[in-house]
Every structure is written in structure tokens, then in C-alpha cells.
C-alpha positions in Angstrom: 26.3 -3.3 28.1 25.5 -5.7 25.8 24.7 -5.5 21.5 21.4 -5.6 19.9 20.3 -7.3 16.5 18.5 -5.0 14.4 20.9 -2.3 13.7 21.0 -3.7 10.5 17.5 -4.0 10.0 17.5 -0.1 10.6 19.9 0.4 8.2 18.0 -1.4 5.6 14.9 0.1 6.0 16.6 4.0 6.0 18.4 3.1 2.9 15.3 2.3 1.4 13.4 4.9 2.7 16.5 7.4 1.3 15.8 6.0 -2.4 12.4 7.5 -2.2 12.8 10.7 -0.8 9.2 12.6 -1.4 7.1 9.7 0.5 9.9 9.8 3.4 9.7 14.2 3.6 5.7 13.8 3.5 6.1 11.0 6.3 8.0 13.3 8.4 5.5 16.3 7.9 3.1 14.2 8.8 4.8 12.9 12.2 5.4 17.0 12.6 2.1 17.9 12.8 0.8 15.7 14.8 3.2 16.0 17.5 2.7 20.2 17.5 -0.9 19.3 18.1 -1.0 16.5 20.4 1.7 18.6 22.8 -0.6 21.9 21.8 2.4 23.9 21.0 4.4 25.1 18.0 7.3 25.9 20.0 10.1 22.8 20.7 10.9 24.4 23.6 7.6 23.9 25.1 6.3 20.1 23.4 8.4 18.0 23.3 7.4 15.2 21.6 8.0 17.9 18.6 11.0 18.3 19.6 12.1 14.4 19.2 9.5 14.7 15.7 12.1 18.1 14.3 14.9 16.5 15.2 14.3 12.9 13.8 13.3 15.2 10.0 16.2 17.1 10.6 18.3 13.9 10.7 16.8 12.8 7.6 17.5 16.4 5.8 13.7 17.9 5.8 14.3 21.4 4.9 13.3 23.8 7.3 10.2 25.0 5.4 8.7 22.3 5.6 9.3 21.8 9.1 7.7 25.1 9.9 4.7 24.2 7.3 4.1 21.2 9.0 4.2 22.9 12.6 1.4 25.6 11.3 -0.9 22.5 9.5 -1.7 21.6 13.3 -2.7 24.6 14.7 -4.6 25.6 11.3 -8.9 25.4 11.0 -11.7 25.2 9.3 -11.0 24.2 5.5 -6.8 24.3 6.0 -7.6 21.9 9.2 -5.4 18.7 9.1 -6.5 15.6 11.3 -4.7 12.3 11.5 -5.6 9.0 13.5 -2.7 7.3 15.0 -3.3 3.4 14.2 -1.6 0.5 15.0 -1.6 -3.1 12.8 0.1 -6.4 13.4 0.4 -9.5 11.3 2.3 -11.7 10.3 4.2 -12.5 7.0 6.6 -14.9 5.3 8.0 -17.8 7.9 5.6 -16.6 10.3 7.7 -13.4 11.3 5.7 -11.2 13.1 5.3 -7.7 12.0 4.1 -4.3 13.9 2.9 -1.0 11.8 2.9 2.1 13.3 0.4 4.6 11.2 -0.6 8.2 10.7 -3.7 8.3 8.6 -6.7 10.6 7.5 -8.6 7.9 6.4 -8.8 4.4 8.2 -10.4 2.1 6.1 -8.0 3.2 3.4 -5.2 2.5 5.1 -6.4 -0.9 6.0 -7.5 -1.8 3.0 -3.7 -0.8 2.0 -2.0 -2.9 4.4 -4.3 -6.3 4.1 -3.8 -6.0 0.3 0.1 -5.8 0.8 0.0 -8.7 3.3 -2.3 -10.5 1.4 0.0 -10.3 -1.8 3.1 -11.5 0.4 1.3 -14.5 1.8 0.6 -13.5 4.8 -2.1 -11.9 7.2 -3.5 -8.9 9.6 -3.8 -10.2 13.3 -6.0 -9.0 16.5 -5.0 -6.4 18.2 -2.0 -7.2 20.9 -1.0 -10.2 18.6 2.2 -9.7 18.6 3.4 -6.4 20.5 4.4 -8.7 23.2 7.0 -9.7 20.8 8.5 -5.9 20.7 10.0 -3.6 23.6 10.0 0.5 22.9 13.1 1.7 23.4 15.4 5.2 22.5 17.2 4.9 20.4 20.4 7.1 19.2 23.3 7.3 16.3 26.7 8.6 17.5 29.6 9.3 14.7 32.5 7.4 15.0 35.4 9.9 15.9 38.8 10.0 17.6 36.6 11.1 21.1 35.1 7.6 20.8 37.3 5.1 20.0 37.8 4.0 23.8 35.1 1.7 24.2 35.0 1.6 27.7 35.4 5.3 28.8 32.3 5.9 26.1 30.2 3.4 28.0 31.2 5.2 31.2 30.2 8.5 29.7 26.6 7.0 28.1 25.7 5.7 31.5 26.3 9.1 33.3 24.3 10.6 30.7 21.0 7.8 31.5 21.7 5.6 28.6 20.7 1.7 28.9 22.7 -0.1 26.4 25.6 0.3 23.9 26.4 -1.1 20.7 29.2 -1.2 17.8 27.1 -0.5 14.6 30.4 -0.3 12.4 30.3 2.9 11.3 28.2 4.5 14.5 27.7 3.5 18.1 24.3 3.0 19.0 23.1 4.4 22.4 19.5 3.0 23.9 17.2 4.9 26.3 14.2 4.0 27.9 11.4 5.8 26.1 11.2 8.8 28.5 14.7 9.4 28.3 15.5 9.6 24.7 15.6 13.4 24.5 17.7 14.0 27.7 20.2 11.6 27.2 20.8 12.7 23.5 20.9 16.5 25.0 23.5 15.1 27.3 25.1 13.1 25.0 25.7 16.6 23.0 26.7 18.4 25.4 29.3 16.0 26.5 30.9 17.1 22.8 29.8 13.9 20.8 28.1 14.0 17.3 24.8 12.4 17.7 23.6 11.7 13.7 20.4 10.1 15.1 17.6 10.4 17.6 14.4 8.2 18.2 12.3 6.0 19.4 11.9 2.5 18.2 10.2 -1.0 18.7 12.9 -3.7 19.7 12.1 -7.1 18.9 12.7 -8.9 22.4 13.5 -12.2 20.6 14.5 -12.1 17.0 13.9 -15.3 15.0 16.9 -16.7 12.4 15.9 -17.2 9.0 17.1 -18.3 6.1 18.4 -15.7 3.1 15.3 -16.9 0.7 13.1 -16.5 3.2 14.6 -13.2 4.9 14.4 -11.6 1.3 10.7 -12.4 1.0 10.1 -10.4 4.5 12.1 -7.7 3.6 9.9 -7.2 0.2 7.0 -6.9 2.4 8.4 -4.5 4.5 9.6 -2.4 1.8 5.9 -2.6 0.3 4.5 -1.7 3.2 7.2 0.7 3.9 6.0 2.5 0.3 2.6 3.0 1.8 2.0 6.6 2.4 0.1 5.8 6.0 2.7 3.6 7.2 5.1 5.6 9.6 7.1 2.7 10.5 7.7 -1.3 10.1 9.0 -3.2 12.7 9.6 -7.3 12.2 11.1 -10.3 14.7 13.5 -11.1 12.0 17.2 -11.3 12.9 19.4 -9.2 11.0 22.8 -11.0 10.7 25.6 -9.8 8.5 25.4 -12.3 6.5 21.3 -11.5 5.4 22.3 -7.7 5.5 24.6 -8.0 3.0 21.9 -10.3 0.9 19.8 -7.9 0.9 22.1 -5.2 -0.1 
């Protein structure tokens, strides 16, 4: 099992996302509610593409309330009915790093007016459709607490591969488990189970070939992903930009 690059990139971008709390909880709702609709049930139990939605808000603190408000939005009509349009946009931005944007939005040409604008001011540009999602592989992708029950690197790896995980990485202060997609919520069930404290659950775009930079140039795409990342459409920000520890702690 080999390491990954842009467990630092994730770091960044929840840091960030921590700092601004009441866009992050409204993000979440919003991923909430359209997962109870789109698996046409309120229950977890039953849908679960809420499940993976409740447990990535629970991760980031969303009280419950608003879990359960969110749930209801989906299943609400007439004037109390809420409708979002799942939209991807690719582009590219400083040095030529390709970006993906994954949105949830009520209003399109809002939300594309948004992101051209933020691209525009960061000197770079929106792209066709399939552009550059060749560049980026979904994958699972889970946070496991350091404890005494994992520091033996090798009988963990033996343990995540009887649970269905693909890959393992040292991420300092976590291990890092990857899934394939479809496998995400039973391997962190497993995963559980087997008595280790998962902190993390969900799924995520991999860049399949992240592209060195240097720190002026790493900062400048990391301002555009935090503007985009302040949008309240944009779910999530994914770039080909390799995270080393020496442009984490940069940008830190």
C-alpha cells in the first residue's frame, strides 16, 4: 500500500473551511438535503448516500438540529420546497493547475457568474466540460485516530484490507484509509467495528498526477481555492497541485 499526496491539501482546505464555520454548517445542510431527496428517504438506514452526507456533518460538528432540518427541507412542498442543481466546473488557475468544482446550487447562472469572476480575478479561466476530470480519480476516503491499537503498521494494513480498503497512508497525526467509491460506507462500518476510531468519512477526487510547484506560485493557487472555497455554491475544490511539506507549512 502505497502513500498519496494530497493529505495535506485536505488539511488546508478543512482548516480553512473551520475558520468560517456558518458557510461550512450551511454547506453541509445543503449536501443533507439533497442526498434525503435524491435516495427518497429521511431515514439513514434506508438512503444511503445520507448516511455518508450525516456522517461527513457530524464529523465537522453540525448540530443535530440542523441535521434533522435539513433532512425535512427535502421532503417539504409547495412554498417551503427546496431544489438544488448539482453542477460541475473545471478550469484552470495560476501555473496552469487544473482545478475541479463540485456545486450545489438554486440558481445556475449565479453560481457561474461567481466562479468565472473568482477565476477571472486569479488569472485564470473556466474550461469545457471534461477538461480536466481525466486529471482526477474518485476515491473513499477515511481518517482513523492515531492510538495504541494502531501503531503496528503492518497488522493495520492487514486489518484495512480485510475490511475492503485500497490503500493506506501515514498522515502524521491520522492514518488515511482509501476505498473505491462504492465501498466507502462499508469499509468505515467495518473499520468501526473492528474497534478503531474513524474521525473521517468521504468521498473525494484524487488528483492521478499532482504537478510540483513552486511556494510563490502554490500560495497564488491556494488563494483561489480559498476564494472559491468562500462561495456559498461551491461544495468542494479539488486542484493537481502537489502538497509537499514544505508548501503545507508555507501556507500555514
Amino acid at each position: 500500500m502505497s502513500g498519496h499526496s494530497k493529505w495535506a491539501t485536505t488539511k488546508h482546505r478543512k482548516g480553512a473551511q473551520d475558520a468560517k464555520r456558518a458557510i461550512l454548517f450551511a454547506k453541509l445542510s445543503r449536501v443533507i438535503t439533497v442526498a434525503a431527496k435524491v435516495g427518497g428517504d429521511p431515514s439513514p438506514e434506508n438512503n444511503a448516500p445520507l448516511a455518508a452526507a450525516i456522517t461527513k456533518a457530524k464529523n465537522y460538528s453540525l448540530p443535530k438540529d440542523r441535521i434533522d432540518s435539513a433532512i425535512k427541507k427535502a421532503f417539504a412542498a409547495g412554498a417551503d420546497a427546496t431544489n438544488y442543481d448539482e453542477v460541475l466546473y473545471e478550469g484552470y488557475g495560476p501555473a496552469g493547475i487544473a482545478l475541479y468544482l463540485e456545486a450545489l446550487t438554486d440558481n445556475r447562472n449565479r453560481t457561474a457568474a461567481d466562479v468565472r469572476a473568482a477565476f477571472t480575478r486569479a488569472g485564470g479561466n473556466l474550461a469545457a466540460t471534461g477538461a480536466v476530470s481525466f486529471m482526477f480519480e474518485r476515491k473513499g476516503e477515511i481518517a482513523i485516530e492515531k492510538t495504541k491499537a494502531t501503531e503496528d503498521e503492518d497488522e493495520l494494513m492487514l486489518l484495512v484490507a480485510d475490511a475492503g480498503g485500497e490503500d493506506l497512508e501515514d498522515a502524521g497525526d491520522e492514518w488515511i484509509v482509501y476505498t473505491i467509491p462504492t465501498d466507502l460506507i462499508t469499509v468505515t462500518a467495518a473499520l468501526t467495528a473492528a474497534g478503531l476510531s474513524v474521525v473521517g468519512s468521504e468521498l473525494v477526487m484524487e488528483p492521478t498526477t499532482p504537478v510540483a510547484l513552486s511556494i510563490e506560485d502554490a500560495k497564488k493557487v491556494m488563494r483561489l481555492v480559498d476564494r472559491l472555497e468562500e462561495l456559498d455554491d461551491i461544495q468542494n475544490v479539488y486542484h493537481t497541485m502537489e502538497m509537499t511539506e514544505e508548501i503545507a507549512a508555507a501556507l500555514e
